[in-house]
Jmol script that loads the backbone (N, CA, C; Angstrom):
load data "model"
ATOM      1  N   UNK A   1       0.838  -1.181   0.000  1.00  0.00           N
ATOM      2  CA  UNK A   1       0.000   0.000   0.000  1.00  0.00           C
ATOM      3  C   UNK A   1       0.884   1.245   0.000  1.00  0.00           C
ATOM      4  N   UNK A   2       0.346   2.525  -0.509  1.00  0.00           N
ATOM      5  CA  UNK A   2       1.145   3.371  -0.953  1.00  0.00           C
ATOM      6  C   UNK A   2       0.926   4.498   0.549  1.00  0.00           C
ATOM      7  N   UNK A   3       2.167   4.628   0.751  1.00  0.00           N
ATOM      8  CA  UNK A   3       2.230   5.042   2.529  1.00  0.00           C
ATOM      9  C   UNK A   3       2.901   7.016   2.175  1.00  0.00           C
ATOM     10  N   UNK A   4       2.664   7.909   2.170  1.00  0.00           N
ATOM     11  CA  UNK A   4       3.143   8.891   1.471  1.00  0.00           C
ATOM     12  C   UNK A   4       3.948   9.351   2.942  1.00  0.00           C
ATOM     13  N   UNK A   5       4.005   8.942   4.038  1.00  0.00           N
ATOM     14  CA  UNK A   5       5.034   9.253   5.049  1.00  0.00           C
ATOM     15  C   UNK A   5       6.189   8.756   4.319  1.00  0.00           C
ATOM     16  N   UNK A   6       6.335   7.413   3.917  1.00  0.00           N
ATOM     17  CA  UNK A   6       7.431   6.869   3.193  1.00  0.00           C
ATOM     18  C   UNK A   6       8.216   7.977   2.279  1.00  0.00           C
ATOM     19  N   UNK A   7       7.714   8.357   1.243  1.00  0.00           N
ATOM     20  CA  UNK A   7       7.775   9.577   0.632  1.00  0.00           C
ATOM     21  C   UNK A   7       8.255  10.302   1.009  1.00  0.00           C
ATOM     22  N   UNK A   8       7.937  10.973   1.915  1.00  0.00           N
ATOM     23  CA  UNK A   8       8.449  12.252   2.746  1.00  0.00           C
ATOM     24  C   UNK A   8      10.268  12.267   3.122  1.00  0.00           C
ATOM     25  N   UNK A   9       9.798  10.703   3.859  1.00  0.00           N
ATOM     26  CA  UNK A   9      11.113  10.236   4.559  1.00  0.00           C
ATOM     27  C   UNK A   9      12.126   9.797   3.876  1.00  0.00           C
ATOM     28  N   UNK A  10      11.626   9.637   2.598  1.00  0.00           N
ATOM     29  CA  UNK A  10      12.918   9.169   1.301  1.00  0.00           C
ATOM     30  C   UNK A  10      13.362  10.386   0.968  1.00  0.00           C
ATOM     31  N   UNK A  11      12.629  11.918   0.664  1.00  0.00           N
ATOM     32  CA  UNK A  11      12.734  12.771   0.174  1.00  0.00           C
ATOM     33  C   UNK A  11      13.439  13.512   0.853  1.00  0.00           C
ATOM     34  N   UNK A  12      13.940  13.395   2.434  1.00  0.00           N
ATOM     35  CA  UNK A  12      14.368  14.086   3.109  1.00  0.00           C
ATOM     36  C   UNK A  12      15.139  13.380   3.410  1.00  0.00           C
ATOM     37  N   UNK A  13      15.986  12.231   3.267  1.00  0.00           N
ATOM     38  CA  UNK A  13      17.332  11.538   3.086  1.00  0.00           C
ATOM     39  C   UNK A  13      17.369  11.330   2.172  1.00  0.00           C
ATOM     40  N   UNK A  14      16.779  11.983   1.094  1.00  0.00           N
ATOM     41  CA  UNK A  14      17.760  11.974  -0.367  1.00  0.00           C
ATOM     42  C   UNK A  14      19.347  12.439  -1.001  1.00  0.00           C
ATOM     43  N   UNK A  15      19.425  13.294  -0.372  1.00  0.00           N
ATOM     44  CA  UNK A  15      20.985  13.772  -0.259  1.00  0.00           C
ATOM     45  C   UNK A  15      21.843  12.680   0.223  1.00  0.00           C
ATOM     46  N   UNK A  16      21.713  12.038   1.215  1.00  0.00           N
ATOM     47  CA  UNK A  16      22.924  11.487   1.686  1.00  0.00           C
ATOM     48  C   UNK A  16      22.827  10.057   0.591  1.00  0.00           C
ATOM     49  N   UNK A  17      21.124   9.592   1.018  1.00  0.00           N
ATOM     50  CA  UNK A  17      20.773   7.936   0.119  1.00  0.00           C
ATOM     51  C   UNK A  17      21.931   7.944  -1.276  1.00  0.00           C
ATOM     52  N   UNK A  18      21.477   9.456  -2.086  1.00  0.00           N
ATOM     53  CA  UNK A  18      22.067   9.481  -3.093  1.00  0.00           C
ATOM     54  C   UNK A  18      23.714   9.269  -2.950  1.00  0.00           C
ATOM     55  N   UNK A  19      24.405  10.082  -2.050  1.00  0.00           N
ATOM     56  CA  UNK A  19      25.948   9.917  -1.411  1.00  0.00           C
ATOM     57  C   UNK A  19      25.971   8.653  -1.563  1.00  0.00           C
ATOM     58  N   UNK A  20      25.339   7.452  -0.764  1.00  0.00           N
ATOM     59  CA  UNK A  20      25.991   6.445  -0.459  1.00  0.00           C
ATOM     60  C   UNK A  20      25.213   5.395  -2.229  1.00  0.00           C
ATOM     61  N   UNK A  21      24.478   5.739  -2.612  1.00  0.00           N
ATOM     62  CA  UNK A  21      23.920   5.139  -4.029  1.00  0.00           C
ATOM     63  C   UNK A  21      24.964   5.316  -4.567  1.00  0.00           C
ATOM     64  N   UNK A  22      25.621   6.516  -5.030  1.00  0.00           N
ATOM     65  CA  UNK A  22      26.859   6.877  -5.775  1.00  0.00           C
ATOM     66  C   UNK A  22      28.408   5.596  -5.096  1.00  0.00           C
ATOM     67  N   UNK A  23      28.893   5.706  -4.250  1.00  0.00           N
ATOM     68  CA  UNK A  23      29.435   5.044  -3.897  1.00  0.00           C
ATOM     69  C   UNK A  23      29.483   3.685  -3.879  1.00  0.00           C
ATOM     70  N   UNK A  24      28.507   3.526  -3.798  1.00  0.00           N
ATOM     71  CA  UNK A  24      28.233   1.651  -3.961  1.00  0.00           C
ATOM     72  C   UNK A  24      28.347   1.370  -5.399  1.00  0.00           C
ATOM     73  N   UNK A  25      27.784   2.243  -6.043  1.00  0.00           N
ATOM     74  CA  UNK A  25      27.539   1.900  -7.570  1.00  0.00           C
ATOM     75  C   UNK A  25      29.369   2.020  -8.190  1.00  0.00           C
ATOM     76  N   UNK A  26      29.843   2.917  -7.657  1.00  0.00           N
ATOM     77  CA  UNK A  26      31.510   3.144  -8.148  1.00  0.00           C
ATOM     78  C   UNK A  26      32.107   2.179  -8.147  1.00  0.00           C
ATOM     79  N   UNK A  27      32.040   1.549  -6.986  1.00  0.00           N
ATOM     80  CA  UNK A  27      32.449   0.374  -6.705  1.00  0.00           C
ATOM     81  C   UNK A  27      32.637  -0.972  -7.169  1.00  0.00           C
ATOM     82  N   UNK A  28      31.786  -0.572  -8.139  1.00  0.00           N
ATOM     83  CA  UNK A  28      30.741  -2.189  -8.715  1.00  0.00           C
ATOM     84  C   UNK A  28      31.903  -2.045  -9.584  1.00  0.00           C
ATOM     85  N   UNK A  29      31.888  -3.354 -10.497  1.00  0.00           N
ATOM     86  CA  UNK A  29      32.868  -3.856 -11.509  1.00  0.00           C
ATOM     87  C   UNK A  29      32.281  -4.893 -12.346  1.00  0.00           C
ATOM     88  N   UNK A  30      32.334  -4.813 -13.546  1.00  0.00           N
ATOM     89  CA  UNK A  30      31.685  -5.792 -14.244  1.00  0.00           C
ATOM     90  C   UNK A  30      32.818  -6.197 -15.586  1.00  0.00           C
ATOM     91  N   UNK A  31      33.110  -7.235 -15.882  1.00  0.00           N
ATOM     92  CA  UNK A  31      33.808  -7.663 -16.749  1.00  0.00           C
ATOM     93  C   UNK A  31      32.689  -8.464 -17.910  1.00  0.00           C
ATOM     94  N   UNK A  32      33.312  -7.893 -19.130  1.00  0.00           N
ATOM     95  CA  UNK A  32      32.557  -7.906 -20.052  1.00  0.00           C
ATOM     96  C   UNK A  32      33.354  -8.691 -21.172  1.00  0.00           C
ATOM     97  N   UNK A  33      33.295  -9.627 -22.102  1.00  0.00           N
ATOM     98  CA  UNK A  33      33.965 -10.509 -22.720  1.00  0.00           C
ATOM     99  C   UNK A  33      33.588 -10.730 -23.961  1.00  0.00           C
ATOM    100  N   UNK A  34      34.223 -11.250 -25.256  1.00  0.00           N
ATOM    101  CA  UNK A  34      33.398 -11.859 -26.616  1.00  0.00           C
ATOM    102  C   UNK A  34      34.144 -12.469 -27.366  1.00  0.00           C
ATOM    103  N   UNK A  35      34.351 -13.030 -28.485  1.00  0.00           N
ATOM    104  CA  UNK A  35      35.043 -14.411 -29.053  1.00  0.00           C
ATOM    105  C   UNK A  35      35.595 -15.501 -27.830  1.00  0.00           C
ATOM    106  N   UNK A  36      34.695 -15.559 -27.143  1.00  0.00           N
ATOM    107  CA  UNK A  36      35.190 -17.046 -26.294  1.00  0.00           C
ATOM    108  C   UNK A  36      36.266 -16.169 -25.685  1.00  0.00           C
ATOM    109  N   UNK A  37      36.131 -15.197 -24.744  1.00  0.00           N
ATOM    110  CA  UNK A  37      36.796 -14.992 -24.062  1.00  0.00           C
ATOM    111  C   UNK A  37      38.354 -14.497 -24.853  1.00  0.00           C
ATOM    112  N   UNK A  38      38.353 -13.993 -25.894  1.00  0.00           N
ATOM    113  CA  UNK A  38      39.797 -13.814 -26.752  1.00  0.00           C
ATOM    114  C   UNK A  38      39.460 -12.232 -26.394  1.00  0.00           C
ATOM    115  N   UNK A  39      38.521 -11.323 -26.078  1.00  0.00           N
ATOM    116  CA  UNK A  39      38.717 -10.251 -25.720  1.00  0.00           C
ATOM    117  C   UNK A  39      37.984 -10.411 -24.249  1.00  0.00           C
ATOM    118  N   UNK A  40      38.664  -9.540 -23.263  1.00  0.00           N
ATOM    119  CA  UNK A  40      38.078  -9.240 -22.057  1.00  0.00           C
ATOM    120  C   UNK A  40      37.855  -7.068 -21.861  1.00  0.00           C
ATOM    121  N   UNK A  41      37.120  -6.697 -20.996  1.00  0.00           N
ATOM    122  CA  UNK A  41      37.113  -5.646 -20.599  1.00  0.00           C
ATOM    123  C   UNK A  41      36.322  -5.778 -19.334  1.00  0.00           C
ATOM    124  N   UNK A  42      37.400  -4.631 -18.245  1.00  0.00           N
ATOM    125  CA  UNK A  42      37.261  -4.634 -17.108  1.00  0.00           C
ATOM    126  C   UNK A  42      36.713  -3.169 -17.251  1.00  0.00           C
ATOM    127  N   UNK A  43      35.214  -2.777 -16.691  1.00  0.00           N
ATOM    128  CA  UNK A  43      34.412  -1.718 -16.505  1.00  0.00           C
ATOM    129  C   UNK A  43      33.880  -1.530 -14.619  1.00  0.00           C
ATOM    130  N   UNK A  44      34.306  -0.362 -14.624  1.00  0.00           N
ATOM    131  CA  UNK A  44      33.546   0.283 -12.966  1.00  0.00           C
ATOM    132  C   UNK A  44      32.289   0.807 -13.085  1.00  0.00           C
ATOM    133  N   UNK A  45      31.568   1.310 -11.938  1.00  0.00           N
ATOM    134  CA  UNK A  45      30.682   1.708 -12.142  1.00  0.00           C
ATOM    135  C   UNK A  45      30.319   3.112 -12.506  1.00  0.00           C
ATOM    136  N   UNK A  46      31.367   3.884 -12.907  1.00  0.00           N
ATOM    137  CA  UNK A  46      31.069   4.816 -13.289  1.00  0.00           C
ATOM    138  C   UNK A  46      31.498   4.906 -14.795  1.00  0.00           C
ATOM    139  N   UNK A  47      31.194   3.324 -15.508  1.00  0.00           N
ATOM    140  CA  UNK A  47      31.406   3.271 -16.575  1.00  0.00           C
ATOM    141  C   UNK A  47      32.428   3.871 -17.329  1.00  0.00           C
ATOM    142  N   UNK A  48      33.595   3.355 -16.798  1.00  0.00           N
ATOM    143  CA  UNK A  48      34.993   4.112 -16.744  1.00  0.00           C
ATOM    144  C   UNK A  48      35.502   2.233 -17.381  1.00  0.00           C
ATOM    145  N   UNK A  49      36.114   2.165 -18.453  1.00  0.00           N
ATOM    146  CA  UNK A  49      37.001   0.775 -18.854  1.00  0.00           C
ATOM    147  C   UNK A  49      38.694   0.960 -18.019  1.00  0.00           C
ATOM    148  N   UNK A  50      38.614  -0.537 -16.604  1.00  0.00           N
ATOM    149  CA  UNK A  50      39.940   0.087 -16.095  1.00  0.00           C
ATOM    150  C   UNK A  50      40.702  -1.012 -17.106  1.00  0.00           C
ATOM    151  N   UNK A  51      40.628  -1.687 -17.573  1.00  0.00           N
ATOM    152  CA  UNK A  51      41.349  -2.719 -18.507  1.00  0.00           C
ATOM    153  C   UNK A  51      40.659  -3.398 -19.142  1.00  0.00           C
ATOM    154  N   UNK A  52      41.750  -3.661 -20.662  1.00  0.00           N
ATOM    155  CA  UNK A  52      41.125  -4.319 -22.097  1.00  0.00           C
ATOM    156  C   UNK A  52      42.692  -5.523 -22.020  1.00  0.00           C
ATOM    157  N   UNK A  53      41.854  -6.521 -22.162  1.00  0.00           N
ATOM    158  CA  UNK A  53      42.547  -8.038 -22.754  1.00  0.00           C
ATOM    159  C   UNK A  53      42.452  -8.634 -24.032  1.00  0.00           C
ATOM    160  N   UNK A  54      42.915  -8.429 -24.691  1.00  0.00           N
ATOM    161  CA  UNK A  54      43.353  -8.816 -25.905  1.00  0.00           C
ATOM    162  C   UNK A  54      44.343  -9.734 -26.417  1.00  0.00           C
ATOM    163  N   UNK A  55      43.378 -11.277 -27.045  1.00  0.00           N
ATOM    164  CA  UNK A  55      44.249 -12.602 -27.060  1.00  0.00           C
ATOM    165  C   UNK A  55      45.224 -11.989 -28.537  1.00  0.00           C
ATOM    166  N   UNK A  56      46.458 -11.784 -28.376  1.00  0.00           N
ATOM    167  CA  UNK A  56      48.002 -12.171 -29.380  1.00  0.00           C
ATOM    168  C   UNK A  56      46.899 -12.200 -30.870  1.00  0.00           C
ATOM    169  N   UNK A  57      46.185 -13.502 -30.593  1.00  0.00           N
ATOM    170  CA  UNK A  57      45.903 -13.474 -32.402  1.00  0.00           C
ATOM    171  C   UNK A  57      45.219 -13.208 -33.375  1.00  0.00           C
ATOM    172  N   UNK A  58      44.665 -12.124 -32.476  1.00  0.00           N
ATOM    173  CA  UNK A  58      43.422 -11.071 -33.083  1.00  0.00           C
ATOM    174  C   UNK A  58      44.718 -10.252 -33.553  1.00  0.00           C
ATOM    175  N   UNK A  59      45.449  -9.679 -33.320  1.00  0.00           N
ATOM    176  CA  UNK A  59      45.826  -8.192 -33.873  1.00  0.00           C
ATOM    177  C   UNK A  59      45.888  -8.223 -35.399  1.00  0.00           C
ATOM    178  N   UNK A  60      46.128  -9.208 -36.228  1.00  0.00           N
ATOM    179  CA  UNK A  60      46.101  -9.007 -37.513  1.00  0.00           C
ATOM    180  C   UNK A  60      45.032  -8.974 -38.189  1.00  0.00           C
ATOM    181  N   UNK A  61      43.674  -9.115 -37.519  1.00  0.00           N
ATOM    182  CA  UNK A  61      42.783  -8.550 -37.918  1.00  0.00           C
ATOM    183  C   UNK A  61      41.817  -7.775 -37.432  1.00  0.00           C
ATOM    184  N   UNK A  62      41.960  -6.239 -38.019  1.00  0.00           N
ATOM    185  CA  UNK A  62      41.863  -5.449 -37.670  1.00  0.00           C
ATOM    186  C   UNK A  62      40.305  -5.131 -37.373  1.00  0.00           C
ATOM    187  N   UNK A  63      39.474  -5.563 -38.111  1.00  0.00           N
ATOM    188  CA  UNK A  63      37.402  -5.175 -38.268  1.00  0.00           C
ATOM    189  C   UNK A  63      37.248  -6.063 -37.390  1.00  0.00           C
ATOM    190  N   UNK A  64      37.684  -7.621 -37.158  1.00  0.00           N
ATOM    191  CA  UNK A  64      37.078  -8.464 -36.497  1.00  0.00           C
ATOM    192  C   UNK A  64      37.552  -7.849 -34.671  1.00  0.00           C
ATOM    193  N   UNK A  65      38.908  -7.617 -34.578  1.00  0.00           N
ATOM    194  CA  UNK A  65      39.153  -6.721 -33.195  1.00  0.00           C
ATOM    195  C   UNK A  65      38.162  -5.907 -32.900  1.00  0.00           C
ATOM    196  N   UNK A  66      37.871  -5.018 -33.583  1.00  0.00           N
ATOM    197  CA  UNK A  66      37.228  -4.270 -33.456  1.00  0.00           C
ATOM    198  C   UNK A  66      35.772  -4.402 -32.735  1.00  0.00           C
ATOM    199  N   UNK A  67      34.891  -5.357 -33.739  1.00  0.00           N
ATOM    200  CA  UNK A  67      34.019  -5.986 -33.375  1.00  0.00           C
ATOM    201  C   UNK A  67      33.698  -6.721 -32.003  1.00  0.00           C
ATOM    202  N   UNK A  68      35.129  -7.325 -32.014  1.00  0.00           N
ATOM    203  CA  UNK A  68      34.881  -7.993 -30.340  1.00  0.00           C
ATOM    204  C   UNK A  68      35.310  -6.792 -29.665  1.00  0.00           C
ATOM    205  N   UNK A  69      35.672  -6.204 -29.534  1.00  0.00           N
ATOM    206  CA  UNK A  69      35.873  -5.277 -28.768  1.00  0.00           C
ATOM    207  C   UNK A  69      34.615  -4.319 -28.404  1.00  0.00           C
ATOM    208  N   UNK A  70      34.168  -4.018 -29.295  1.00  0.00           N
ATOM    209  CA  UNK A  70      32.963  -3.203 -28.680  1.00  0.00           C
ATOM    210  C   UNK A  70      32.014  -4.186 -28.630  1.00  0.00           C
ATOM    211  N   UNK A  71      31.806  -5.059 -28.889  1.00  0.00           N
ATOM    212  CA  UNK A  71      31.182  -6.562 -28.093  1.00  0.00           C
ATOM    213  C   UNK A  71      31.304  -6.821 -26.399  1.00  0.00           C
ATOM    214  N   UNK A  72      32.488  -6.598 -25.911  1.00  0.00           N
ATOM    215  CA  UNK A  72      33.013  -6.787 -24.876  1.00  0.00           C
ATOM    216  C   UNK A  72      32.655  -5.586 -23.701  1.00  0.00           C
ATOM    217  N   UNK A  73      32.406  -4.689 -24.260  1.00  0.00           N
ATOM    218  CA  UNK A  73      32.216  -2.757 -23.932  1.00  0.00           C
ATOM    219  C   UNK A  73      30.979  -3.535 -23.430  1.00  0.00           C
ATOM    220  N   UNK A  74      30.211  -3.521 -24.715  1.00  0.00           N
ATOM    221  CA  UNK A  74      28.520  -3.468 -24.424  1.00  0.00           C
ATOM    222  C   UNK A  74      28.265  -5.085 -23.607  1.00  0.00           C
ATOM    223  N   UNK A  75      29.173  -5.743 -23.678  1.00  0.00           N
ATOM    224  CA  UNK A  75      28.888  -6.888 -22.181  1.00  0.00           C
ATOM    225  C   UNK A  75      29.103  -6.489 -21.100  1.00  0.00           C
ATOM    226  N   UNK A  76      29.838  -5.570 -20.870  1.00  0.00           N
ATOM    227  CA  UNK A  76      30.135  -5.372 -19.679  1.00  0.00           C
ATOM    228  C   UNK A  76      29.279  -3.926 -18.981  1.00  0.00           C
ATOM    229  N   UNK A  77      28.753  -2.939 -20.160  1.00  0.00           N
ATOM    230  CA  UNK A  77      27.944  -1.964 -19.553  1.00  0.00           C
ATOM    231  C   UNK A  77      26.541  -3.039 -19.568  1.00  0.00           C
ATOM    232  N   UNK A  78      26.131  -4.086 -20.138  1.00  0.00           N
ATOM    233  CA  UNK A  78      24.945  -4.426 -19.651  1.00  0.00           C
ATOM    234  C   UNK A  78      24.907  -4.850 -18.538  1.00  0.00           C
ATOM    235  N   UNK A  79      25.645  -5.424 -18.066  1.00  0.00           N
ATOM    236  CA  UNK A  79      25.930  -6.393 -16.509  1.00  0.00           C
ATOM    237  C   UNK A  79      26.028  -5.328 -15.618  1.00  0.00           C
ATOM    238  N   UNK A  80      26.784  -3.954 -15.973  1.00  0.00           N
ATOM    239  CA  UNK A  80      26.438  -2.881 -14.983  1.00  0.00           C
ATOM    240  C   UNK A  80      25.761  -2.402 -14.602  1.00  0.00           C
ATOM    241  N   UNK A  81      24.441  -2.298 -15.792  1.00  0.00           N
ATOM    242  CA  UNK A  81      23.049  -1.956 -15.478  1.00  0.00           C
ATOM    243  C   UNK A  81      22.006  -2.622 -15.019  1.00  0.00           C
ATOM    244  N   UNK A  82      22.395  -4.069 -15.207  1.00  0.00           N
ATOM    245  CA  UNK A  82      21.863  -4.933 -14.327  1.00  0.00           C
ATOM    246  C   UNK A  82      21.889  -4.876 -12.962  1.00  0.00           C
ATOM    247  N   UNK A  83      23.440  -4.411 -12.678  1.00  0.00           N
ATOM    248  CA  UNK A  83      23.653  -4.777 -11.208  1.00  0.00           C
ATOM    249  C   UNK A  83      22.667  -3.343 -10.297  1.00  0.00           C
ATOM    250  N   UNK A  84      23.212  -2.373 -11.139  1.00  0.00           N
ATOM    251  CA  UNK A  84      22.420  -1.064 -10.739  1.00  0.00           C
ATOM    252  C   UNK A  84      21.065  -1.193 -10.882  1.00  0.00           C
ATOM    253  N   UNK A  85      20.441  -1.641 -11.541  1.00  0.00           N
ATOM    254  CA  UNK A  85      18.810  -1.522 -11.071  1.00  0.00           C
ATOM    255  C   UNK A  85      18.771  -2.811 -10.293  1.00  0.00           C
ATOM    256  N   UNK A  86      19.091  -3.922 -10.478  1.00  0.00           N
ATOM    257  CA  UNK A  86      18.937  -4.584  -8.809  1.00  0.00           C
ATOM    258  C   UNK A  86      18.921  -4.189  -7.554  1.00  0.00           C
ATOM    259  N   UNK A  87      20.187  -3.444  -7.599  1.00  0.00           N
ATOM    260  CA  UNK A  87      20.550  -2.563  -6.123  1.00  0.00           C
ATOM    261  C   UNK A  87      19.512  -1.649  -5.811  1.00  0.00           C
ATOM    262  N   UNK A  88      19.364  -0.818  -6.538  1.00  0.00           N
ATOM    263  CA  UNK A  88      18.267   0.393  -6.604  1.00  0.00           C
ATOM    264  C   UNK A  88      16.899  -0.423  -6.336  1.00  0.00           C
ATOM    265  N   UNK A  89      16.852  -1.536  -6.583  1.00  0.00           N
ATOM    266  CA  UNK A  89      15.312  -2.123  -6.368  1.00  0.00           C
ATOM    267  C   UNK A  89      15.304  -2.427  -4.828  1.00  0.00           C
ATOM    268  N   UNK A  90      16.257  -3.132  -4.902  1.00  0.00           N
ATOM    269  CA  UNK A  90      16.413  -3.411  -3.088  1.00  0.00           C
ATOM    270  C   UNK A  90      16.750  -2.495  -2.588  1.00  0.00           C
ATOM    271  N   UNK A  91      17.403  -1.100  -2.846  1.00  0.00           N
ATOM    272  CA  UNK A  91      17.610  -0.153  -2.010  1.00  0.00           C
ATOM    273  C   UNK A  91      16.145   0.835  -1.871  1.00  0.00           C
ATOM    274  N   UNK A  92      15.672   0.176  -3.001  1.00  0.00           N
ATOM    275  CA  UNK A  92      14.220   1.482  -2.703  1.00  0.00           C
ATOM    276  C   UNK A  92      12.726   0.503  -2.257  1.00  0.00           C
ATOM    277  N   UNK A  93      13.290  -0.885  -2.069  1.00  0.00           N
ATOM    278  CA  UNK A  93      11.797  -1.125  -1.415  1.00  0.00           C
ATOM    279  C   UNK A  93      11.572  -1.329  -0.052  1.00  0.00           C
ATOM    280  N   UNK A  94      12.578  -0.912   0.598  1.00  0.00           N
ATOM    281  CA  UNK A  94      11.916  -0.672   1.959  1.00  0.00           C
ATOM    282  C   UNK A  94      11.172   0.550   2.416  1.00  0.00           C
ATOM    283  N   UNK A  95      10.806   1.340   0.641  1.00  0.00           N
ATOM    284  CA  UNK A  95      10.038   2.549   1.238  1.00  0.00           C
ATOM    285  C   UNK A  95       8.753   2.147   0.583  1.00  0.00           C
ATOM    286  N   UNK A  96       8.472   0.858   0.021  1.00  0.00           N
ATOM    287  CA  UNK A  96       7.521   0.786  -0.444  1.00  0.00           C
ATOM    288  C   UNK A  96       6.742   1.196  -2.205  1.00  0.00           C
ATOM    289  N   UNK A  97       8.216   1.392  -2.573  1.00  0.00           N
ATOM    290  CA  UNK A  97       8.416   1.847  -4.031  1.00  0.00           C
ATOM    291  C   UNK A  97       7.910   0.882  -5.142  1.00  0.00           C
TER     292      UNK A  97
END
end "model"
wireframe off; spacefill off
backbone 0.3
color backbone group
């Protein structure tokens, strides 16, 4: 049932909720991968890439690198956004959201 004290009380620890939302989410790390693991990328949560793995016998071809590579990007920002609206779900239903 929709409780609008809840409301109130989210709205007036929104500043900090948000502080510590931000922080948790920074934190997060998601590794993102494609050709069987011949490319890796290591992504934070502020969707920042802290490292790219790249197997030796891709480099001579140059479109197919490529390809896994931003293959690997977009595996690893999906798993981030996964993790972030999970969190956010459990962080916002103890107000009844």
């Amino acid at each position: 049932m929709f409780d609008p004290k809840k409301i109130f009380d989210l709205m007036k620890n929104a500043g900090e909720m948000q502080k510590n939302i931000q922080e948790k989410l920074k934190s997060q790390k998601a590794q993102g991968s494609a050709g069987g693991d011949m490319v890796k990328v290591l992504m934070n949560g502020s969707f920042e890439i802290e490292s790219i793995e790249i197997d030796e016998s891709l480099l001579n071809d140059k479109a197919f690198l490529q390809d896994l590579v931003k293959s690997a990007v977009n595996h690893a920002t999906s798993q981030l956004r996964e993790s972030m609206i999970d969190y956010l779900k459990s962080f916002t239903s103890g107000f009844g959201l």
